[in-house]
N, C-alpha and C positions, 0 to 999 in steps of 0.2 A: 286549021287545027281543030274547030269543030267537027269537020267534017272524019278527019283521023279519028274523033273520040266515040264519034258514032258509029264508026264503023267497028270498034275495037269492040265495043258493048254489042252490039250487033254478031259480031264474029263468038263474042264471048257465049251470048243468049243460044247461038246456033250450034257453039260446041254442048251445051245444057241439053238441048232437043237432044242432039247426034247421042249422044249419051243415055239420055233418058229412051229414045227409043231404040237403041243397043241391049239396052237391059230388058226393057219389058219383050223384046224380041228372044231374045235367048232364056227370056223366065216363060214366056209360051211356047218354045220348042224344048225344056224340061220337062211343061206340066205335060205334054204331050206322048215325050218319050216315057216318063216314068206312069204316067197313066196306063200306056199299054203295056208294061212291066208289070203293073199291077193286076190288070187282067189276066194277064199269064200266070202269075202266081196264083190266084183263085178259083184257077178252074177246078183245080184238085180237089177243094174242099165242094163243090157244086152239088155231085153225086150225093154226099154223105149228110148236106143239111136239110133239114126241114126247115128250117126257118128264111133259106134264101132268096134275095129281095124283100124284106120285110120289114116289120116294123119293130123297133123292140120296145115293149111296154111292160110295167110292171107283171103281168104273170111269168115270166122271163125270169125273173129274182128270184122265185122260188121264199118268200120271205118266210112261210111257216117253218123252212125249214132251220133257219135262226143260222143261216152261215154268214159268217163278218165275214169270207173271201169266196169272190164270186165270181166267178169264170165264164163269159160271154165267147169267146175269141173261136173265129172258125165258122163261125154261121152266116156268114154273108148279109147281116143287114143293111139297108141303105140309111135308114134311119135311127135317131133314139126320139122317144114319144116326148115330148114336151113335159109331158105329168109325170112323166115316170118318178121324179123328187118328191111330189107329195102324199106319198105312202111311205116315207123313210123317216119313220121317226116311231114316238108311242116307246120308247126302249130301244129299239133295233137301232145294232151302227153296222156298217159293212165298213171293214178296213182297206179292204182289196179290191180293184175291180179291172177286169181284164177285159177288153172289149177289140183285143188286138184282130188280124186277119179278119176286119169286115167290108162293106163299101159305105161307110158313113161317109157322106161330105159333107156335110153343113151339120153343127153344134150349136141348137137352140141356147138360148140364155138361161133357161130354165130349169136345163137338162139337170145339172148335177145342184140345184139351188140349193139343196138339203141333207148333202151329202158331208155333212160338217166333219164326220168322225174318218173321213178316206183319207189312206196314208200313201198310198200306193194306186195308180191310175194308169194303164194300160191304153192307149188309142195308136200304137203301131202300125203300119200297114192296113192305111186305111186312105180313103181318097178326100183328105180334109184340105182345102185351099188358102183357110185363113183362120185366124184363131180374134175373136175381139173381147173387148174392153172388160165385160160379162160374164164370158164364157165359164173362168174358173172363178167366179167374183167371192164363191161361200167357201172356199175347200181353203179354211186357214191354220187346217193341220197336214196337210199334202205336204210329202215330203219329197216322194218320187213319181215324175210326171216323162210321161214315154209318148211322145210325138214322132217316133223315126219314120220312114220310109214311107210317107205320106205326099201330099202336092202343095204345102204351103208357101205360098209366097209373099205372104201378107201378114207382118202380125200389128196389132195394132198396140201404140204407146203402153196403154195400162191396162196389158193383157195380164199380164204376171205379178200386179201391183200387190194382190190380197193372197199371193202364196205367201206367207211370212216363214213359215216350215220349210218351205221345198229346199231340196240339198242336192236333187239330181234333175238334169234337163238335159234330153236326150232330144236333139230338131236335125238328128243326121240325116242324110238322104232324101229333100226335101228340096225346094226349088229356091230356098231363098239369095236376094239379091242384097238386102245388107238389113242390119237393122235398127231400131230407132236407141237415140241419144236417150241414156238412163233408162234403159230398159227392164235394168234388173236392180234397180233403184232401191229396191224396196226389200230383194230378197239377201236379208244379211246372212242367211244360212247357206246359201248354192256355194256349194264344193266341187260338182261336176257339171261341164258344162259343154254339152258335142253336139259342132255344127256343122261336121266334115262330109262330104258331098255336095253340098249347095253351088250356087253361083254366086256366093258372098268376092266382091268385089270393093270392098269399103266396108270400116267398121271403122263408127265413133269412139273415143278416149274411154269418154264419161259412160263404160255402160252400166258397174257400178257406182255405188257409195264408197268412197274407199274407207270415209271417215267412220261409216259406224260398222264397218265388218269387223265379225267379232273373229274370226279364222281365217287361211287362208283359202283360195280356191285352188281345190287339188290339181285338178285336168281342165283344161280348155282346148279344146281340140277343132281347130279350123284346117284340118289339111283337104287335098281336094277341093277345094275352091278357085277364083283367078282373081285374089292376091297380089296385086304387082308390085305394093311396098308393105314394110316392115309394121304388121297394125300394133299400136300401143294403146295398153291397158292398162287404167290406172287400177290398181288393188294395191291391197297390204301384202300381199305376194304368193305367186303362183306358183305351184306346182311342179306342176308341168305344161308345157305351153309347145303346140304341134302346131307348126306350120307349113308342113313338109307336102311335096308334093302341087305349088302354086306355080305363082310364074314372078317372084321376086328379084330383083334383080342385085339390090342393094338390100345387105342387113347394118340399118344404121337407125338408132332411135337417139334425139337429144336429150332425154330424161331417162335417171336412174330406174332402171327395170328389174325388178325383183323376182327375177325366175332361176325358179331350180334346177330345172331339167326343161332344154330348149330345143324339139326335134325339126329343123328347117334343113331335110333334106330333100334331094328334085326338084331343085329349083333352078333358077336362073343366075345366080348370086355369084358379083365378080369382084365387087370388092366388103369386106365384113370388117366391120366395125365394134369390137366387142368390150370398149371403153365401158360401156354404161351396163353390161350384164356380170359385174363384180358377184352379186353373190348367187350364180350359178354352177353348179357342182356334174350337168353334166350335158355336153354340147356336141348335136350331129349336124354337121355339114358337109355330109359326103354327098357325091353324086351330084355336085356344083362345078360352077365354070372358074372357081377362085384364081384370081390374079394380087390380091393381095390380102392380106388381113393383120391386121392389128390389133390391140388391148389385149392380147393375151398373156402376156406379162404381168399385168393387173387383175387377174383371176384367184386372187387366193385361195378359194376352196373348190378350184374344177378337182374333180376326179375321174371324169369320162370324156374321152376328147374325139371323134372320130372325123378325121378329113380324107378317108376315103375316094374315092374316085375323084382327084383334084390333081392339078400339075403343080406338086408341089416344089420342082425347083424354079415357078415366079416366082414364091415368096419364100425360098429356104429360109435367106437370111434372119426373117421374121422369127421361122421357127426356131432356127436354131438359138437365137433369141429368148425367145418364149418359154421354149421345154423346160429348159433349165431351170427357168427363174417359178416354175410353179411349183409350188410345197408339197401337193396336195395329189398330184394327177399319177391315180393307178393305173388306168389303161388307157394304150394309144393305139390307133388305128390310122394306118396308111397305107389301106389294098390301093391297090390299083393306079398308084400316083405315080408312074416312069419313075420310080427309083431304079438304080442301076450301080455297079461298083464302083464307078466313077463320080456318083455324086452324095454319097452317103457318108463319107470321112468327116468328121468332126460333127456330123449331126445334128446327133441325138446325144444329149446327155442330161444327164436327171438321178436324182437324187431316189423315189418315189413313183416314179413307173414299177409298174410290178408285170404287165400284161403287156406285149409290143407284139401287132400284127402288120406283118411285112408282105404277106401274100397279095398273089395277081401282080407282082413287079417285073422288073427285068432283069433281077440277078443273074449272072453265068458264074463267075468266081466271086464270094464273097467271104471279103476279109473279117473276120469272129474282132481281131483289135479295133474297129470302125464302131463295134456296137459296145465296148470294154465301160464306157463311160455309165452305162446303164448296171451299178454292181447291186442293183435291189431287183434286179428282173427275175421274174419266176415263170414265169412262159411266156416262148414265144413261136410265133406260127409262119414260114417258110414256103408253104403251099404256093402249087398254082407257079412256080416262077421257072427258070432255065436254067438252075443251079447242076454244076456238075463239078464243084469243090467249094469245099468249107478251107478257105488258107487258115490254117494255126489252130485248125479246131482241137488240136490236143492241150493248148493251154483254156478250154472252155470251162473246163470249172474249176479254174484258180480264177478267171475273168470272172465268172457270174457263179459264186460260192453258194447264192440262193434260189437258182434257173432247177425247178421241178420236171418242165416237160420242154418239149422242141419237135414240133411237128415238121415235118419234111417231105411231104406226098407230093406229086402230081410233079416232079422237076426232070432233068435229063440227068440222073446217075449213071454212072458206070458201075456194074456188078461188083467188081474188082474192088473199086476205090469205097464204094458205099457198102460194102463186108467190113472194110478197115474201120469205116464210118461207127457203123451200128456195133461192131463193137468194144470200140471207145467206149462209148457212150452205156454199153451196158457193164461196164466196168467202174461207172463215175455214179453220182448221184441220179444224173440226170437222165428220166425215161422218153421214152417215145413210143408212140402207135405205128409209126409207120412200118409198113409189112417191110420186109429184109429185100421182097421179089419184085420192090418198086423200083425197078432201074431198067437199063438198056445193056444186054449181052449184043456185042457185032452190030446194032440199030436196032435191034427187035425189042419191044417192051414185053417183060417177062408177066406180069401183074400191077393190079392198081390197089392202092391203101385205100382203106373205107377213114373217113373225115368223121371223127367223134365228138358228136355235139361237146362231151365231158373237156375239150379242149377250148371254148367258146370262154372269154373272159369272163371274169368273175361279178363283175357290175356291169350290168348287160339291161337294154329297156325294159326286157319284160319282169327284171328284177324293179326296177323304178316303180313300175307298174304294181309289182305288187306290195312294196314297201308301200304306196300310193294307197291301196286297196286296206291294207293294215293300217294304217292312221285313218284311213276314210272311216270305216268302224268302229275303232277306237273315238275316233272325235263326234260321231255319232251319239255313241253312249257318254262321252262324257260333258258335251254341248250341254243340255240341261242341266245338268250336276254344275258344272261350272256359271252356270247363270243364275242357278239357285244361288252356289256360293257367292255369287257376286251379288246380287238382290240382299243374302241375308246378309253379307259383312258390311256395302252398303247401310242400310237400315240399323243396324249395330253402329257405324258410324256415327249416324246423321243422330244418332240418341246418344253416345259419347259427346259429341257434338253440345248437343241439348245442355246435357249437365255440365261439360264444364263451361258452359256459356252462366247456365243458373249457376257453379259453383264462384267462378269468375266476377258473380254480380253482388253474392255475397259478400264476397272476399271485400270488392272494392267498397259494398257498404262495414263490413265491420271497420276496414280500415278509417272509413269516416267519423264511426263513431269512435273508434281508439284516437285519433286525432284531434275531436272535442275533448275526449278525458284527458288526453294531455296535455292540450290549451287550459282546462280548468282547473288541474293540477298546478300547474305552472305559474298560471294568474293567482292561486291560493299559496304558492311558496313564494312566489314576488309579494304578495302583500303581508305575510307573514314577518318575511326578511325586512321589509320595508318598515313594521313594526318596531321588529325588535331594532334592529340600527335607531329609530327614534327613541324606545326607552334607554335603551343604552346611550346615546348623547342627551338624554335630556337627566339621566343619571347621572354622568361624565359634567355637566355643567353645574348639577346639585354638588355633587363634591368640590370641584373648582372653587363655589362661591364661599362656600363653606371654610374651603382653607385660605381665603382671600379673605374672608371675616377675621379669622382666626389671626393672621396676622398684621391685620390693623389694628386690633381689642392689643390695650396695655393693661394690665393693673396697676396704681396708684395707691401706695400705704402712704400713712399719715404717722407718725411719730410726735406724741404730745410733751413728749421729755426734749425735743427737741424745737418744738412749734415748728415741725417743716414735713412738707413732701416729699417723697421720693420723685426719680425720676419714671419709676413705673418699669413691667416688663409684659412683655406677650404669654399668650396661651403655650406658646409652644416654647417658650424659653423657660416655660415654667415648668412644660411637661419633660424635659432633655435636662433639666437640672434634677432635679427627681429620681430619673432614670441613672 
């Protein structure tokens, strides 16, 4: 059994090595390849610098000439001078600095020490291998930092700790292999985040803060990479999040994932798991190996669904499923998935589809009542397939009373039959591009329909992208507006606070003193009361004794004519006789 344990830890140590020297092998046949990629790119500018192979040093800045943006880029330096920071100061702030298209490799510590006022920082296309701890240690108003198409392979933990500003980080096209745990720990402002090209092979959970981002991160974008599972990110929630183009095989995360728009197309991915991406609104996994998928019924707010190049009868049932039960989903995409008239009856149905592309399938006759269940559709696209009858297409716009366009290019018509077609159709509400002379007369094709981008569904990526772009801006300008407000109603608080703590402490001393004066009210009506109750019974007793006197006293006359006493009478028999 020992000997089994050592071997397992042994085999375990030897898959580490086999791994570790995989990677550093494939991050030296990047820096390699893109190195002379880089040469190539700079020969053009060769001819036209004076400054190529050089140094750059403060006469470079041009500082008399008081420019805050300052454009370097194109002059092939190999270096930046070390000192170049300590002439940036005395007044002068440069906001901008471009230093793209050079051969910089190595970034002194020194370089940018005094560049406090840089918002924007250009190092593009340049042959930098590593970025460390230093490097940007002073730029704590940097917002946007541009590392693309460079050779880094290396960045080190607390390279980006003192960007507290930064909101864009561009490391695309770069060699790297993964990066470290909490990397961007510190930057509660990064909105954009592109690492697509690399050899990222692994990424840690934790690489922000989730707890103190104040926004979401708009774009993260790792496509191009070798990816082979599902990486999760903890934020308060993304974007957009691009995975597309890896070698994933399985889209499955245990923990609730907050993305909005999730591009994981080109992959490997056979079975999708979409339990835990509830509040994503728009999802591409086309161009995968899908055999099954699931949680799509739990999607409340998709609006974009594309399973394009998928064999969707493994998992019609799913869909059929699925469709239905979403509230929310405007457009659906299923080029190229062996559809066919035979497997398309009962479907699709939906409430809320408005966009359904059916092209690159295998229609020949396609029955118009198989898609009837879709009564919110407004365009749908036909292209590309083998179609050479629409069955019942004369009841099409009593089926789909809100269907706008219906694209029909590239199929096998008959002249004949697709005259009849075209027009129906321009008889009904519903238009079409396609040319009239896109058919077959005896086998000959007469003409081909030109494909109008104006047909391309209405919530489409580059749309995401720029709604993305439009809040990126927006949140831009109002990030400090909102921290102000938050700082000042804060501080407004914490002084409500204040007083009614000191109001609070009043209150409970007045009431202490009202409390004494009640006590000593109280103790002065009890001794009062105490009082009078004893003059009144020591009154109450004077009178008693008084009429207890009164009727023990008799009077006694004496009668001399008689020589005798009377028997006598009382006070009070004297005063009732009287009366």
């Amino acid at each position: 059994m020992q000997s089994l344990g050592t071997l397992r830890v042994f085999a375990a140590l030897l898959s580490l090595l086999t791994i570790g020297t995989w990677q550093h092998v494939h991050a030296d046949e990047c820096v390699g390849s893109k190195s002379d990629r880089h040469r190539t790119w700079m020969e053009q500018f060769r001819a036209t610098s004076h400054n190529w192979d050089g140094i750059l040093t403060e006469d470079a800045l041009h500082l008399m000439d008081n420019k805050t943006e300052v454009d370097l880029s194109r002059q092939g330096y190999r270096e930046v001078h070390w000192h170049l920071s300590s002439i940036v100061g005395d007044g002068y702030e440069i906001y901008e600095l471009d230093l793209s298209y050079n051969n910089v490799e190595v970034l002194n510590e020194l370089t940018f020490l005094k560049f406090y006022s840089l918002e924007m920082l250009n190092l593009s296309y340049n042959r930098i291998m590593s970025v460390g701890n230093l490097t940007f240690g002073s730029l704590i108003r940097l917002m946007d930092l541009d590392l693309s198409y460079n050779l880094i392979h290396s960045i080190e933990r607390e390279a980006f700790n003192r960007l507290y500003a930064l909101e864009s980080l561009n490391l695309r096209e770069n060699c790297l292999i993964t990066i470290n745990e909490h990397q961007f720990h510190f930057n509660d402002h990064l909105s954009s985040l592109l690492m697509d090209h690399n050899q990222i092979s692994f990424l840690p959970s934790a690489i922000f803060d989730s707890l103190s981002m104040v926004e979401e991160v708009f774009e993260i974008d790792l496509s191009f990479n070798n990816l082979r599972k599902m990486p999760y990110i903890e934020a308060k929630e993304i974007g957009l999040l691009k995975v597309d183009n890896n070698h994933i095989n399985i889209l499955f995360v245990n923990r609730t994932y907050n993305v909005r728009a999730l591009e994981a197309h080109h992959n490997d991915i056979q079975d999708a798991d979409l339990f835990q991406f509830g509040s994503a609104e728009h999802i591409d996994l086309s161009h995968n190996h899908l055999d099954n998928i699931v949680g799509l019924h739990e999607m409340g707010q998709l609006e974009y669904l594309d399973l394009s190049s998928n064999n969707v009868s493994k998992f019609d049932y799913n869909l059929k499923y699925s469709i239905q039960n979403i509230p929310t989903l405007a457009t659906l995409r299923l080029q190229n998935c062996s559809l066919n008239e035979h497997n398309m009856e009962g479907l699709l149905k939906s409430d809320s589809v408005l966009n359904l592309d059916l092209s690159q399938n295998d229609f020949v006759r396609l029955n118009i009542s198989h898609l009837s269940k879709l009564k919110t559709l407004q365009y749908m696209s036909l292209n590309f397939n083998y179609l050479q009858e629409l069955i019942d297409y004369e009841h099409m716009s009593h089926n789909f009373p809100y269907l706008e366009m219906i694209s029909l290019s590239f199929n096998r018509w008959n002249c004949s039959y697709f005259d009849k077609l075209y027009a129906y159709l321009n008889s009904t509400h519903i238009t079409t591009t396609t040319d009239p002379r896109d058919c077959y007369i005896n086998g000959s094709h007469v003409a081909d329909s030109d494909i109008n981008e104006n047909f391309e569904p209405e919530y489409t990526l580059n749309q995401v992208k720029r709604d993305m772009n439009v809040v990126k801006n927006l949140g831009r300008s109002m990030t400090y507006f909102m921290y102000g407000l938050y700082y000042n109603m804060r501080g407004l608080n914490n002084h409500t606070q204040f007083l009614l703590l000191r109001s609070d402490r009043k209150i409970q001393a007045m009431q202490a003193e009202m409390g004494h004066l009640v006590g000593m009210v109280a103790f002065l009506v009890a001794i009062f009361a105490v009082v009078l109750l004893l003059a009144l019974a020591f009154g109450l007793h004077l009178g008693y004794k008084k009429w207890r006197r009164n009727q023990s006293v008799k009077v006694v006359t004496y009668s001399k004519r008689g020589n005798e006493f009377s028997n006598g009478v009382t006070v009070n028999e004297v005063i009732s006789d009287n009366v």
